[in-house]
Every structure is written in structure tokens, then in C-alpha cells.
N, C-alpha and C positions, 0 to 999 in steps of 0.2 A: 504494500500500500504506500502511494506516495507522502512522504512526509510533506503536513500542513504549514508551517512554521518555513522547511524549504522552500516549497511552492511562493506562499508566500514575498519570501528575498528576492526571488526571480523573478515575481510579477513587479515587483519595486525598482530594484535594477531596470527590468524592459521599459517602467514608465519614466524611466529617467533619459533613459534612450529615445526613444520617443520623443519626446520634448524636442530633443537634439535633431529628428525630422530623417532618422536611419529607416525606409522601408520594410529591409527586413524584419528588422527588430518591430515593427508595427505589426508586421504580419503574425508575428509570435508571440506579442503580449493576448493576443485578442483570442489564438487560438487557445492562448495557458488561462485566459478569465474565461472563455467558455468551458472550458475540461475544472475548474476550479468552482462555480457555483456546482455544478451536477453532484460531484464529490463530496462537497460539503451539505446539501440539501439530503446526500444520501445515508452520509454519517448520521445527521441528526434523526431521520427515519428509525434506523439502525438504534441509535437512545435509545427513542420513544419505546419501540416495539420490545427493547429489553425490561424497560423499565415495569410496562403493562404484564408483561409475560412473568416479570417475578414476582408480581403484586399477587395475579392472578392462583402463581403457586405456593404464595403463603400464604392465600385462603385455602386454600385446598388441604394443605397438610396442617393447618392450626384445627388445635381442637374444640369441639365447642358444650358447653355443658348443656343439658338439660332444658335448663330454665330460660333458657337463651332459645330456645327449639319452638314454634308456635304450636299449639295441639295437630292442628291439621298437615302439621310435617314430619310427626312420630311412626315411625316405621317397631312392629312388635314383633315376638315369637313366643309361642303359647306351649306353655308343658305342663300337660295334665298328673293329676292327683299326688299333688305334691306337699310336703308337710308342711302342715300351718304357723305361721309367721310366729313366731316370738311375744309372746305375750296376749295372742290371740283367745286365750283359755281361762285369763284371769278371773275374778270372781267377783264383779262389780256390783255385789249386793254384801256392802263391808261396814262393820261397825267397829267405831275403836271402843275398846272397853273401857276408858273412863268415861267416854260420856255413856254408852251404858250402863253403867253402876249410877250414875247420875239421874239418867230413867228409872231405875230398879229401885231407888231411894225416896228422892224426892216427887219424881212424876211420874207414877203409876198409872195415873188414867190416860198418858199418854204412849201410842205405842210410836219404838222409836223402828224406820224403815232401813235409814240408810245411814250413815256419814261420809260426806264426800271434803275428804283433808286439804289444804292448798298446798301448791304447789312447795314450798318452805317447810309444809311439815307444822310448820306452828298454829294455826286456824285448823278448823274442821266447820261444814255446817252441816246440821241435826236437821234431817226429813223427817217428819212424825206426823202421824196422825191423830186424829181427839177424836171422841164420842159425839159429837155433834156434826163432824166434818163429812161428807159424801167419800164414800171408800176410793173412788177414781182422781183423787185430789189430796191434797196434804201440804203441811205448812214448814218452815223453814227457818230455825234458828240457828246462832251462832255463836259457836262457845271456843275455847283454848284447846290444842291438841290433851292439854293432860284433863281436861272434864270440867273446865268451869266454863258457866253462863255467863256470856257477854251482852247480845238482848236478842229481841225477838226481830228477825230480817222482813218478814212477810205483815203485811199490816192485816188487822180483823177481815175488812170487807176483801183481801185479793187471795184466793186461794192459788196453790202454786200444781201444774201438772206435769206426768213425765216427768219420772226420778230420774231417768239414763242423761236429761239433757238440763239437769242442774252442774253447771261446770264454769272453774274458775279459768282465768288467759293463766298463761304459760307465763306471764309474772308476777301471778301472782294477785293485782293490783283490781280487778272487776272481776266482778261475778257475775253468771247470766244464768238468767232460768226461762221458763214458760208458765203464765198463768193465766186467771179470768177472772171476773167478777167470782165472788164467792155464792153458793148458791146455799150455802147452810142458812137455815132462818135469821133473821135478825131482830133482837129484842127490841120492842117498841119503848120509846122511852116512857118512862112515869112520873105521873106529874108528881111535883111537890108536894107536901101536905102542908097549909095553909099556915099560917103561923097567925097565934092571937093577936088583934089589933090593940094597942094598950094607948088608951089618949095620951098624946103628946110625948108619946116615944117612939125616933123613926124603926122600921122594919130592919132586923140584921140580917145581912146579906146571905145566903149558903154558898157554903165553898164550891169553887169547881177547882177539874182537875185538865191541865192542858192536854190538848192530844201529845200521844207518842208519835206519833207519823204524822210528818206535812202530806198534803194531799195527793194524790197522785192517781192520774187517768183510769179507769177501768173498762174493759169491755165486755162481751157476751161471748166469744170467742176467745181461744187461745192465742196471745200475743208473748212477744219476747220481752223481757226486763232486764236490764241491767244496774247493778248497784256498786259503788264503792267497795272497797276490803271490810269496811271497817260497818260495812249495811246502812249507810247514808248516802244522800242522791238516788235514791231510786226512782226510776223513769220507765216508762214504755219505748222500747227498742222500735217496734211494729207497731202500726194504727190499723190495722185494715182490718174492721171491722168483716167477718163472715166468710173470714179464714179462719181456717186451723191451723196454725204452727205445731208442730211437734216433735221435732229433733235440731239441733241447733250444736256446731260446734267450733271453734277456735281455730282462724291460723294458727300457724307456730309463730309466726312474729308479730302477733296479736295486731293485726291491719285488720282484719274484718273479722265475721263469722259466714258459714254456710248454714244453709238453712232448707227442711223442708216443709211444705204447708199444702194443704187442698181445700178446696169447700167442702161445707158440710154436709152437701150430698154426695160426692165422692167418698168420706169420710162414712158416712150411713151404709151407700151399696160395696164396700168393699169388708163393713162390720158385718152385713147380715149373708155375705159369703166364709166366714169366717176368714178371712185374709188378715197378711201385715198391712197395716194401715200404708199408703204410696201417697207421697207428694211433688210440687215442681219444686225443682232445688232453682238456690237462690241465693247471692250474696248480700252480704248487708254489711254496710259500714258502719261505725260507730257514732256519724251523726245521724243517722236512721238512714243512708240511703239505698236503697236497695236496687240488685237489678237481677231481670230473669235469666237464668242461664240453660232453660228448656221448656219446652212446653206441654211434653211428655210429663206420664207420672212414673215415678222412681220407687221401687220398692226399697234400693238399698242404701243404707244412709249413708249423702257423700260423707267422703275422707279428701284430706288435703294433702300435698304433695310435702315432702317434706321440708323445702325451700318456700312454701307457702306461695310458688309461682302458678298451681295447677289446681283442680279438683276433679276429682271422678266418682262417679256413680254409677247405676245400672239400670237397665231397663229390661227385663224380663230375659233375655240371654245376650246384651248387648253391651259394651261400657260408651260410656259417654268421660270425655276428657275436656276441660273445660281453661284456658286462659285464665285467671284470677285478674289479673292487673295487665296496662297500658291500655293505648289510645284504640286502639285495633283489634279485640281478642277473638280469640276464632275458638272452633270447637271440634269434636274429631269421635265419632263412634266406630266401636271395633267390633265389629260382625262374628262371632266365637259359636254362632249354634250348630254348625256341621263342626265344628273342631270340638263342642263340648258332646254332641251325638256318637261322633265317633270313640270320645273318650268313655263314654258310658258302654258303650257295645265291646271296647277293651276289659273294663274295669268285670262289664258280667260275666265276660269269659272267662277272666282270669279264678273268680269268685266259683265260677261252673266248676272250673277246675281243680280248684282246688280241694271242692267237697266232693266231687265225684273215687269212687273206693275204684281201688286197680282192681283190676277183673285179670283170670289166665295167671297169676304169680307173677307178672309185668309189676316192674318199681315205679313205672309211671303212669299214669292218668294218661287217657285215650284225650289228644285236642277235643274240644267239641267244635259241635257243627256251627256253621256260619249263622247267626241271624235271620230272619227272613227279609228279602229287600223293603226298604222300606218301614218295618217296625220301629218305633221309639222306645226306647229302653225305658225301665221303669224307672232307672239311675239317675236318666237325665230331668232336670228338673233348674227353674228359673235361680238367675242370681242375686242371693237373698243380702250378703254383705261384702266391703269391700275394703280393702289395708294397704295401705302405701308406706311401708316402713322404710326405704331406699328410692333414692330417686329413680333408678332406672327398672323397681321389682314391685310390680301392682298386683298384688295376691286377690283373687275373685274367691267366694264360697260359694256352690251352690246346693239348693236343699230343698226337700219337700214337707214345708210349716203351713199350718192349719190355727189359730184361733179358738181350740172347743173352749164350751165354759167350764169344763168339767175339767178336760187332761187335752192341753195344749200338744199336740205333734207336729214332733224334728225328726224326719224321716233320710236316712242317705246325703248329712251332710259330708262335704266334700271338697279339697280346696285345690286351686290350680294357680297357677302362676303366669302372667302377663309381662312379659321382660320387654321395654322400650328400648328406643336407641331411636339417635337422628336418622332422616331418612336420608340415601346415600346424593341424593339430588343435591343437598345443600353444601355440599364441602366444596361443593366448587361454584358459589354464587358469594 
């Protein structure tokens, strides 16, 4: 390649000549400044096209997390019947025993349900019941992890619903539950008795006593509430009246909650089938703002991604994944019912097999036969719950549950695994 810098001197030299009115030399500056733009017009090209092409290649090989990925760009791989997540089995109907010795002593007429501790370990709050309260509802106080009462969170008129979705943020600092109007009677007040008039002595006053609770919204419907740590500020999260609300749970980086709600004849025709109650999920921010993220009903209660960038749910064999945050979020369903069909026609085989007795003195079990085309396994059955304990491992369960009033049936539950990843399109945009 011809040196720039040479050419150059030569074309400076020729214009000196030139000047000087040598022919020649005219004739071979002009040839050397047309071979000298092309050259250089070509190098610059040359730049360019390097500089684009390496850009190009250090999108391609950087890598990119998760949260960074829109739903509708998640590429998955499904592996059935696989062991359930880690902590999937805990026992979320827990009482600390101080505050049960607490019940056991001083408040016997209350039965205590639940204690749901905060995050720190040092609060807990007291779900109980009383004698006058309707059994599908219960109230809510707040005492010290070691057993002492601190006061009462839940005011007289708002009963609180749904033990699973009384839950503190992950610092701790709010608490959210579900409740309604209270529907327990309420005492009529009674008047005074008169007090004697005595001439020319004014009337003493009778004491009152201030309310414990400033006033706060009520509805005829299940709405969300949220209160301070400490059970002061209590507010209505949700207003919409002639919803149901009834599961509600925490980012991890406590930005918003998820949420699911239906009306109450969705709520009605899905009781008197005996079903899990299904709603449209939903995000809510903490100054009430809410937005819909389906229009479908969900039987299983979202769960959030662990970066609190995502959410997913289910729809009877489908997941739905969901954006949480920015200007633009999209949404992504993963179609699993031929791949959870087939897993069930695996799962009965294997099941056939293994209770089938050797026949002949054979150490092994004869395969069984195929299926008939077409048949749906009794196995296979809708996705009831769903866990996102890793960003890239979304555990589905599915199950056949029933509602009786008598003896609630969990028939063949069963869990698979949902593994994401970027889809391969994007590594090079």
C-alpha cells in the first residue's frame, strides 16, 4: 500500500513545480491527486466498515442477563417430573409459641389461626378468630416475636380475608393484607340514662372514650390494605368496589405487588363447581396504581421473578410471563399441553411398570403397551401453582384439586421444570 505521508511530499514537491510552468510535472501532479482522493476515500471506507463490524461483534458475544430479555424474547426447554423447588413443602399454617401461650392464657375465647413473623424475626402478626366473627374472615393483631401484645392492626368494622395473602415487603417496613366491610353484627348504641335535673346546677358531662382507629375506607368487596410496621396509616390499596381481591404478593425489591381479583360472579360459578377460586392478575403500585396484565382468569397464583423484572402465572396448561416495569412491556405464553400430555403418558407407563409382577421367572417387567391415540391420561391435569426461585428455573405444578366441603382433593400433584434463556435472535441485535 502506498505510503500517505509519501504521496503526500510528492504531490507538494509536483505543486511547486508547477508553479514553475514544467509540463511534465503538471501532467503528474494531477495524475498523483486523482490516484490520491480514491485511496484515501477508500481507507476511510475501510475505518468505517471495521469499526461497525467490531461493534457488531461485541454484541454478539457480550452477554446478557435475564432481566435485560423482554418476555416475548424468552426462548424455554421443559423437563418433566422433576423434584420440587426448595422450600416448596413448607408449612404455612405456623404458630410461634409465645404468642400461643399468650392465646392459651389470656385469650381463650379467641382462636388463634396463624402467625405470620417479619421479615427480622422480631414482629409477628396474630390471625384469630372470635365468636362473633363469620368463620371465612378473621382479624389481625400485632404483638413481639417473644409473645407480647403490641395492639390491635384490624379496626372493629374491617374484617380481614385470606390468611395465605397477609404478608409483610421483604423489609420488612409494610404490611399488606385483604379485607371488607365487616359483616359481624354491630351493637346499636344506647342511649344515656338521663341524669336528674337539680335547679341551678349545670348537667356533668359523661366521659367518652376516643376512637382507637382514625377512619379508614370500607367496602362490600375484598380490597387490598396496606399499613405501616408499626399498624398505623392504614389505607385501602384497591377501591374497586365489586371485585374480589384474593391473593396479593410482594416484589422482592418491594416496587409493587401482584395481584389477583375477579367479580363476584366469576367468584360464585367457579364456588359452586367446586374449583380454586381464578382471577386476572395484576400489578399494583404502592400509590394505588394499578395495571392489567391479562385478561384471562389464572388459577395459579403469580410468583415474581427473582430480580422482580418478570411475573408469571398460568392458565389452565399455559404460562403467561409478564414485563413488570418500563415504558414498553410485553408479555409471552408458553404453550406446555402436548409436552405436559406426553409427560403424563410417560409418567403412567413408567407407574404400569413398575407394579406390573414378572410373569415366566423374567427379572423384568414386560414394557406395556402404547396408549391409545388420542386418550388423555388421567395424570395430566391443569396448572395449579407456580415458583421462580432462579432467574432462569420456573418450576410449574400441576394437579387435580377439587373444593369439597367435607375433604378437599389433591389428586396426582406433580412438578416440572420450565428453564429460560435469551432467545438466540438477540445476540446479534
Amino acid at each position: 500500500m502506498i505510503d500517505r505521508l509519501k504521496l503526500g511530499r510528492v504531490l507538494q514537491r509536483s505543486e511547486r513545480k508547477l508553479k514553475r510552468g514544467d509540463g511534465q510535472t503538471v501532467a503528474a501532479f494531477w495524475f498523483l491527486r486523482l490516484l490520491y482522493l480514491p485511496l484515501l476515500a477508500g481507507l476511510l471506507l475501510l475505518m468505517i466498515v471495521a469499526g461497525c463490524r467490531s461493534d457488531s461483534e461485541a454484541k454478539r458475544v457480550r452477554p446478557r442477563q435475564l432481566r435485560d430479555v423482554p418476555a416475548r424474547r424468552l426462548a424455554y426447554r421443559f423437563e418433566a417430573d422433576v423434584e420440587p423447588p426448595k422450600g416448596s413443602n413448607e408449612d404455612t399454617v405456623s404458630k410461634l409459641a409465645p404468642i400461643q401461650d399468650d392465646f392459651n392464657t389470656r385469650r381463650k375465647d379467641d382462636a388463634l389461626l396463624r402467625t405470620v413473623p417479619s421479615p427480622d424475626g422480631q414482629r409477628a402478626l396474630a390471625l384469630y378468630g372470635t365468636a362473633d366473627e363469620p368463620s371465612e374472615t378473621f382479624r389481625i393483631d400485632l404483638y413481639t416475636a417473644d409473645g407480647k401484645f403490641l395492639r390491635n392492626l384490624t379496626p372493629p368494622d374491617l374484617a380481614a380475608s385470606f390468611p395465605e395473602a397477609v404478608v409483610w415487603s421483604s423489609d420488612g417496613n409494610v404490611i399488606a393484607f385483604i379485607g371488607r366491610k365487616s359483616l359481624r353484627p354491630q351493637p346499636s348504641p344506647i342511649p344515656p340514662e338521663e341524669a336528674p335535673v337539680v335547679p341551678g346546677v349545670s348537667p356533668v358531662p359523661s366521659a367518652t372514650i376516643a376512637p382507637a382507629f382514625a377512619p379508614v375506607a370500607l367496602f362490600n368487596t375484598e380490597q387490598i390494605y396496606v399499613c405501616n410496621r408499626d399498624g398505623f396509616d392504614l389505607r385501602p390499596l384497591t377501591t374497586r368496589e365489586g371485585l374480589i381481591y384474593f391473593y396479593v404478593a410482594w416484589a422482592p425489591d418491594n416496587h409493587a405487588l401482584v395481584a389477583l381479583a375477579c367479580r363476584e360472579g366469576e367468584w360464585d360459578a367457579r364456588e359452586r363447581e367446586f374449583k380454586l377460586p381464578a382471577g386476572r392478575p395484576r400489578l399494583i403500585s404502592l400509590d394505588g396504581g394499578e395495571r392489567l396484565l391479562d385478561d384471562a382468569l389464572a388459577e395459579a397464583p403469580p410468583a415474581w421473578s427473582p430480580d422482580s423484572s418478570k411475573v408469571a402465572t398460568a392458565f389452565d396448561t399455559d404460562v403467561g410471563i409478564y414485563d413488570a416495569a418500563g415504558k414498553s412491556p410485553t408479555q409471552a405464553r408458553i404453550p406446555l399441553r402436548d409436552l405436559l400430555i406426553k409427560a403424563s403418558l410417560d409418567y403412567e407407563a413408567r407407574n404400569a411398570a413398575g407394579k406390573k409382577k414378572p410373569e415366566n421367572g423374567n427379572s423384568k417387567p414386560e414394557a406395556p403397551s402404547a396408549p391409545p391415540a388420542g386418550r388423555v391420561p388421567v395424570s395430566f391435569n391443569p396448572i395449579v401453582r407456580v415458583e421462580w426461585p432462579s432467574a432462569d428455573k420456573l418450576y410449574v405444578q400441576t394437579a387435580y384439586v377439587r373444593m369439597f366441603p367435607n375433604e378437599p382433593v389433591n389428586n396426582f400433584p406433580r412438578w416440572h421444570l420450565v428453564v429460560l434463556s435469551p432467545q438466540a435472535a438477540l445476540l446479534g441485535k
